[in-house]
N, C-alpha and C positions, 0 to 999 in steps of 0.2 A: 504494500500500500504506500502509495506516495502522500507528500504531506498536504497537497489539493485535497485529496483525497480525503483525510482525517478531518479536512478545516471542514469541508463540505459537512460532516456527519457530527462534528462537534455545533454546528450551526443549527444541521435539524433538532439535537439532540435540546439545544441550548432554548431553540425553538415549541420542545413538542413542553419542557422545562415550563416558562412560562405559562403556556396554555393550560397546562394542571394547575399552576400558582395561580390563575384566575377563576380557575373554575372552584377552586377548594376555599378561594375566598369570598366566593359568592355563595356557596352553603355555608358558608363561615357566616356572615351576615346576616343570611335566613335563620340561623338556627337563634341566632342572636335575636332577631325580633321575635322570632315566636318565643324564646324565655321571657323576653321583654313583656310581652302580652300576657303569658301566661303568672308572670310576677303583680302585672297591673291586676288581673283579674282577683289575685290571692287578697291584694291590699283590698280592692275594691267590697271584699264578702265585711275582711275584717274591719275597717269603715263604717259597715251600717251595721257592725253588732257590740253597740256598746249601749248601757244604760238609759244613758240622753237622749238617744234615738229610738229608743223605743218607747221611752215617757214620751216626748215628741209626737211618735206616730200614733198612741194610744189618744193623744189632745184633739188633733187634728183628723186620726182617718174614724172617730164619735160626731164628726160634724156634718153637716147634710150638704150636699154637693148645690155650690151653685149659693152660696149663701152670699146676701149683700154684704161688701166691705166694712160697709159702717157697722152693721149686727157683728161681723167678726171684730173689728176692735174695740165694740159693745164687753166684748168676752174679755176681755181683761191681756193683763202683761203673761200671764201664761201661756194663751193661746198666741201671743204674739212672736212671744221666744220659741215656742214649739214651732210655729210657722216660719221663723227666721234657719233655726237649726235644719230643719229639712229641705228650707231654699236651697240652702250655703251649701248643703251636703250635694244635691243635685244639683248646683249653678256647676259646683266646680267636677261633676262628674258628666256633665255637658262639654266643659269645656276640655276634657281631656278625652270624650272619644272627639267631638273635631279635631285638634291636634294628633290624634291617631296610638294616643299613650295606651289607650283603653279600647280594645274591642266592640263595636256596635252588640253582636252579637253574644258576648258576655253580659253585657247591660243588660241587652232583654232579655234573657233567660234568668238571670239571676234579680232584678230589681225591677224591671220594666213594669209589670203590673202594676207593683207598689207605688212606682212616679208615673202613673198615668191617673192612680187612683187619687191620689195625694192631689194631683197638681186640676185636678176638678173643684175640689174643694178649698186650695188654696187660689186660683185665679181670678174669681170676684178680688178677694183681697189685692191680689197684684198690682190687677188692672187699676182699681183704685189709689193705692200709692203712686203709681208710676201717673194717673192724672192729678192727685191732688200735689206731688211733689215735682211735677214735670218732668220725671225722670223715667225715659224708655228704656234706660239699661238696668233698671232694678230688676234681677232673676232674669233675663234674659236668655241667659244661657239653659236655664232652669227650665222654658217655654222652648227653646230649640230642642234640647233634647226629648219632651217629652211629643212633639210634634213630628220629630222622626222615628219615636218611638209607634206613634200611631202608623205614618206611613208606611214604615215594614212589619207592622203587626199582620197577621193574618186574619182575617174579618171573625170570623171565629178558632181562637187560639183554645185546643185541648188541656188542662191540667196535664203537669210531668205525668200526675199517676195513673194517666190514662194511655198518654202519647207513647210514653216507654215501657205499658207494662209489662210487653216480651222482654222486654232487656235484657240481658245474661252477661257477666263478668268473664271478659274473654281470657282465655288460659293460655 
């Protein structure tokens, strides 16, 4: 073998090199966001199971859907902090699937119900604030998400315990 010859095959060699180095960094990547997501979704459970959030949801999802603003802050500073903590808790889990930190698809499997149900009963109140204070960015984000939670809902969503009740833990 001459040394053309060598350079040539040190070239492919150096060549096919690369091409693995790209391709192994691209499952590098992927595997890297899907922990990513799957780390968002773990924080995401642990989030809404703490004490305050369930005082919270006990205040607010007792209240009749669709109530005027003013009758809700008729209800006093409890139902107001109840109403503030479950905003805050959905504003900022709006705005982290738009940013893509958090899974759409995690959301509504795991919460969507609950911020669709929630956000019936809190949006007279909203609406309110955001006209008596002129501020359209109050919960905002709180109202995007539970609006695209509607629009990938499926028109009738089955309970888990129905949808998976074949399920079987694969071996």
């Amino acid at each position: 073998m001459d040394l053309q010859t060598l350079s040539q095959i040190a070239e492919i060699g150096g060549f096919v090199a690369v091409v693995a180095a790209i391709i192994f960094g691209m499952i590098q990547i992927r595997e890297t966001q899907r922990q990513r997501h799957d780390l968002a979704s773990v924080e995401l459970v642990r989030s809404f199971q703490d004490s305050e959030f369930t005082a919270a949801f006990r205040i607010i999802h007792s209240l009749p859907e669709d109530m005027p603003g003013s009758e809700f802050i008729a209800k006093g500073s409890d139902h107001i902090d109840a109403a503030l903590l479950i905003g805050i808790k959905y504003e900022t889990m709006g705005l982290l699937v738009f940013r893509g930190v958090v899974p759409m698809d995690a959301v509504q499997e795991l919460i969507g119900g609950v911020a669709i149900t929630l956000w019936k009963r809190l949006r007279p109140w909203v609406l309110s604030i955001r006209e008596d204070q002129s501020d359209e960015l109050f919960l905002e984000w709180y109202q995007w998400l539970v609006e695209r939670l509607e629009e990938h809902s499926p028109e009738k969503t089955e309970p888990a315990f129905i949808k998976h009740q074949n399920w079987a833990l694969k071996k």
